[in-house]
C-alpha positions in Angstrom: 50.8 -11.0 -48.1 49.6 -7.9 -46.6 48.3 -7.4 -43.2 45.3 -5.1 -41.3 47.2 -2.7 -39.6 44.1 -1.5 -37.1 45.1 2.2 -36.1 43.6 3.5 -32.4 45.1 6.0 -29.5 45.9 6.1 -25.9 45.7 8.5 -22.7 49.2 9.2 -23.2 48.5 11.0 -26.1 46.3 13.3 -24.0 49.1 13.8 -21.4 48.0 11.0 -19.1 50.6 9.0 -17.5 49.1 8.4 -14.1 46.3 7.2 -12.6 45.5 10.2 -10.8 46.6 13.5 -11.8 45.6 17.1 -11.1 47.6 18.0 -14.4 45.5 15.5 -16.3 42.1 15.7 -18.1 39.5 13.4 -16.6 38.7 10.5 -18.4 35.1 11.1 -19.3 36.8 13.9 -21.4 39.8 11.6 -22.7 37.0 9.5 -23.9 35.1 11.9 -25.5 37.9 13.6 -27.8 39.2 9.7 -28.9 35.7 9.5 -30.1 35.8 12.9 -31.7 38.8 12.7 -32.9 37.8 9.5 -35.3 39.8 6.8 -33.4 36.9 3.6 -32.4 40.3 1.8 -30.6 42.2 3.0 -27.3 44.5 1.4 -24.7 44.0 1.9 -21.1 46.7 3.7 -20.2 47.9 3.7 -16.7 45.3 1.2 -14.2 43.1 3.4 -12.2 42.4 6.0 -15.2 39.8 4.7 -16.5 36.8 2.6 -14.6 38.3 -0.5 -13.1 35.0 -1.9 -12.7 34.3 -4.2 -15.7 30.7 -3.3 -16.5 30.9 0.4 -16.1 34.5 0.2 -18.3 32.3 -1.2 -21.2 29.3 1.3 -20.8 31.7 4.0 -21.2 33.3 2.1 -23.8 30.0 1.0 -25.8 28.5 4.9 -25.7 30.9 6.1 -27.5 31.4 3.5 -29.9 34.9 2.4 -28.5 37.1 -0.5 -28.4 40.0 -2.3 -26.2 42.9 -3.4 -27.7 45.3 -3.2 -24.9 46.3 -3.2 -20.9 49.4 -1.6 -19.9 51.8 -2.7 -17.5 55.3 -2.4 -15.5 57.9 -4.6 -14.6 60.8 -4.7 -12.7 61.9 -8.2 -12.3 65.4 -7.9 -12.6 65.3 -7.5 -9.0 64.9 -10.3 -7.0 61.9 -11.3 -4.7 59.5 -8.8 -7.6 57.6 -11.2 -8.8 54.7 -11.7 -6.1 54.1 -7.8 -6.6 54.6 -7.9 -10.7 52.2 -10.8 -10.8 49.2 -8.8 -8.6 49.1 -5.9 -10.0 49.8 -7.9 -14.1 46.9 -9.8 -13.2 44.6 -6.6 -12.4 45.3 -5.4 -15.3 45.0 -8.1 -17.5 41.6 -9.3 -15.8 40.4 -6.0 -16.6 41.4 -5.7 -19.8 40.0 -9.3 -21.2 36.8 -8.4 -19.2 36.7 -5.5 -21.9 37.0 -7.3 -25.1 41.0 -6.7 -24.9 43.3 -9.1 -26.3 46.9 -7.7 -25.3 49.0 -6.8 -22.4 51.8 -4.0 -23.2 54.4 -4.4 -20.6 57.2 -1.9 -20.0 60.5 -2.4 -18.5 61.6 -0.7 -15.7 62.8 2.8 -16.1 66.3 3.9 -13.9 65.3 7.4 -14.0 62.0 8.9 -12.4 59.2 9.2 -14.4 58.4 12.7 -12.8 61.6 14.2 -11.5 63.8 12.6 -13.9 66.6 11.3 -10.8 67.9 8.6 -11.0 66.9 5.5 -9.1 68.9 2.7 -10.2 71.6 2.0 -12.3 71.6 1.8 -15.7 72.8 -0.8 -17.3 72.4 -4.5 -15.7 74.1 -7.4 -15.0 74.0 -10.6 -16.3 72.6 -12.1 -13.5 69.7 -9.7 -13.9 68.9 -9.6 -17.5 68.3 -13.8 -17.2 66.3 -12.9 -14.1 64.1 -10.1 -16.6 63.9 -12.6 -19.2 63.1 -15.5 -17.8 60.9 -13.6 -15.8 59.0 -12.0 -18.5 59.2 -15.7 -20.0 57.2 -16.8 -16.5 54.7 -13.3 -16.8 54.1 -14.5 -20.8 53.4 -18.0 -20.3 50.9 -16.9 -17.0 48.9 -14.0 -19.0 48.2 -16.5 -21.9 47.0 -19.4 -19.7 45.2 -17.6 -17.2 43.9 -14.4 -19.4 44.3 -15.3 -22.8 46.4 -12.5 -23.5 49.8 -11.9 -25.3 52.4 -10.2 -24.0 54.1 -7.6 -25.8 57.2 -6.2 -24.6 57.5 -2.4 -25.1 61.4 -1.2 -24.6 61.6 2.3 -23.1 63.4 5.6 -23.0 65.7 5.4 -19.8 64.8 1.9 -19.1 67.4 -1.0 -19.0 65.2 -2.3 -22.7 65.8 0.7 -24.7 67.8 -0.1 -27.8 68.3 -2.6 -30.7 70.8 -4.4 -29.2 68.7 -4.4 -25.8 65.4 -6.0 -27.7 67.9 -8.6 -29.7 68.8 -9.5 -26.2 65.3 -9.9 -25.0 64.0 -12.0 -27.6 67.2 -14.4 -28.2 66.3 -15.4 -24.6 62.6 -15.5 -24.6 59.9 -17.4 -25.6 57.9 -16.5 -28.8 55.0 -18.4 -27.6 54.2 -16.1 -25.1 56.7 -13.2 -25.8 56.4 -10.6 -28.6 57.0 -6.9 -29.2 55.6 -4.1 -29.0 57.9 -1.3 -31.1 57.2 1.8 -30.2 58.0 3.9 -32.9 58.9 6.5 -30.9 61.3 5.3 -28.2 63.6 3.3 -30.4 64.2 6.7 -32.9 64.6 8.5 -29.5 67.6 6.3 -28.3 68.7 6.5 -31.9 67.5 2.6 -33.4 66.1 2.0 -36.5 62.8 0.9 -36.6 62.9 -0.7 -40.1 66.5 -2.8 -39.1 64.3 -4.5 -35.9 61.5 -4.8 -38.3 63.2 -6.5 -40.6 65.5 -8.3 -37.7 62.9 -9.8 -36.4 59.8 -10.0 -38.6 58.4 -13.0 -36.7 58.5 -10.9 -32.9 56.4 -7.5 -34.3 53.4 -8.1 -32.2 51.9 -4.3 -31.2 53.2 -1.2 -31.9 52.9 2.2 -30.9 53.2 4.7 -33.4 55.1 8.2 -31.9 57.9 10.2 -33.8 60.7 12.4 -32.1 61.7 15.7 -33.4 65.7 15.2 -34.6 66.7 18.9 -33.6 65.3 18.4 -30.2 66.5 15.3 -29.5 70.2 16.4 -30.2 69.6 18.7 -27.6 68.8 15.8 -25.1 71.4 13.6 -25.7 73.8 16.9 -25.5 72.7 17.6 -22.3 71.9 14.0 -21.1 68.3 15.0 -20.5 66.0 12.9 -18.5 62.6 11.2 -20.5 60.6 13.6 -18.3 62.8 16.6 -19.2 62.9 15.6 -23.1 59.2 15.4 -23.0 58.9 18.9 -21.3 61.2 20.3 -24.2 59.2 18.9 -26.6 60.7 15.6 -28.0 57.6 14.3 -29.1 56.0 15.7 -31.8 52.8 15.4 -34.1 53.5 13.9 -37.1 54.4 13.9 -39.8 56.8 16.5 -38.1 59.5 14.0 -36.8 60.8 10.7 -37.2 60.8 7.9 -38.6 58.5 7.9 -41.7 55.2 6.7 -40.7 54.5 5.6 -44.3 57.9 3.5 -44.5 57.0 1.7 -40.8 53.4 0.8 -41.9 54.6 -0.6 -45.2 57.3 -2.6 -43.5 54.7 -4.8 -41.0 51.5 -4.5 -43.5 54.2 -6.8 -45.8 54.5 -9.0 -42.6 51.8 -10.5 -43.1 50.7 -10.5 -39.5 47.3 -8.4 -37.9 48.7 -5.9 -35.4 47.3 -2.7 -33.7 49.0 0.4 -34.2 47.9 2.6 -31.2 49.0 6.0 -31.9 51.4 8.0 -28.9 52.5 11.4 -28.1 53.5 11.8 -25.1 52.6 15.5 -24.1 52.7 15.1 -19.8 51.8 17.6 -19.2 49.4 19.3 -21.1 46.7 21.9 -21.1 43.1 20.2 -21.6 42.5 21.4 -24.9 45.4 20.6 -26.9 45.3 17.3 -27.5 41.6 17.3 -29.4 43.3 18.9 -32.5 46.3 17.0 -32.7 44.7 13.9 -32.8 42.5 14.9 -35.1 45.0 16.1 -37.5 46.9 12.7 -36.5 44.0 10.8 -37.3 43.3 12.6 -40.9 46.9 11.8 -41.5 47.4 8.3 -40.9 44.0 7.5 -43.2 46.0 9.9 -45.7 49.1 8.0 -45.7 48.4 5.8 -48.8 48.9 2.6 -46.6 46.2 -0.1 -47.4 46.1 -1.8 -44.5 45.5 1.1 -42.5 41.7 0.0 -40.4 40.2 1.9 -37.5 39.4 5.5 -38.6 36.4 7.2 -38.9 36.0 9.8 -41.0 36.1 13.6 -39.1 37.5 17.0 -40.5 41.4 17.4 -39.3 40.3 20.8 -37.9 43.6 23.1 -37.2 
């Protein structure tokens, strides 16, 4: 049984990974190119980017033909006495993003390097005393987002975060919930730690909730783990590529969930922070051309535009 695999794009894509950045477009002009560029789905990247106020989201939203799939979110509840603080700032998000016509919460571990500087701030590896705190935390966060928001949770491992690798996400989701606990496999992240995608598809078929479609280049990333580079510092170097430049094999992914059998979104990622303004517009439309181009029948969500160079 095949599966709609419904393809749309995120700020990160346009070098947005904070609310607030001088080295980041605006997001009238975020908004704008995703239109352009053929997408009609986005995420709303970090909170604070876009409008936070419901009714002016959706205008912005509903003029350019444009729809929510997804909040995004951090967590960092291995650490004791985190969840008052996880919980306010998960349940901004999420109100926001059902207000929207969202159905989704992506939530992202907590990273032991600086997102900017790349130093370290933690550790990075944990105990066992604080991975059953993270998972039966994200447990607690799951169970909360679907009751209160009537959202899912999908659980989106990360570059220099304590989630990162196969053996990390097997960990998670023995030890969580699949009522209220899925993932989100970023394409992307688990090539750059040097997982296969297809072995945790096929691992756990039943878990494949969301994913975020991103390749790395191979001959960059053996410079990173040469050098021990930081996510910040790998992205500068140019880890992330445009595909079909990089890996894994967009084709082999989509065919591998589309046989799943389950609906997901596939919100497509390059993380390009930062970036000058006008680069992004022809990369995603040349991203967008080639995901409709992929021979992948379940592929939804594009509109037709010319992949201009």
């Amino acid at each position: 049984m095949s599966a709609t695999i419904t393809v749309g794009t995120a700020p990160d894509s346009w070098g947005v990974w904070f609310p607030d950045d001088p080295r980041q477009v605006g997001y009238t002009q975020f908004l704008d190119d995703v239109a352009a560029a053929g997408y009609e789905w986005i995420e709303l990247g970090p909170y604070g980017f876009l409008p936070t106020d419901p009714t002016h989201l959706r205008d912005e939203l509903d003029a350019r033909g444009l729809k929510l799939s997804a909040g995004t979110v951090g967590e960092n509840l291995h650490l004791p006495g985190t969840w008052d603080a996880v919980w306010a700032e998960a349940s901004a998000v999420a109100a926001l993003t059902a207000a929207a016509g969202g159905k989704h919460l992506v939530v992202l571990p907590a990273m032991y390097r600086d997102l900017q500087t790349g130093a370290p701030t933690e550790p990075d590896t944990l105990t066992s005393e604080q991975w059953d705190s993270l998972t039966s935390g994200v447990d607690r966060l799951g169970k909360a987002l679907r009751e209160e928001y009537g959202l899912a949770l999908q659980f989106h491992p990360h570059a220099d975060a304590h989630v990162a690798t196969e053996r990390h996400i097997t960990r998670l989701l023995e030890a969580t919930d699949p009522t209220y606990v899925n993932l989100c496999l970023d394409t992307g992240h688990i090539a750059y730690v040097g997982s296969d995608n297809l072995a945790i598809i096929e691992a756990h078929p039943s878990r494949i909730g969301y994913l975020h479609l991103k390749q790395v280049d191979p001959q960059v990333m053996q410079q990173v783990r040469a050098q021990d580079m930081s996510f910040a510092d790998a992205v500068i170097a140019g880890a992330m590529v445009e595909p079909p430049r990089g890996v894994p094999d967009f084709p082999s992914v989509l065919e591998a969930v589309a046989h799943l059998g389950t609906d997901v979104f596939a919100i497509v990622e390059q993380d390009m922070y930062p970036c000058a303004p006008d680069a992004p517009l022809p990369i995603a439309r040349r991203t967008s051309a080639y995901l409709g181009s992929c021979g992948v029948g379940a592929v939804r969500g594009l509109r037709a535009v010319h992949a201009s160079a």
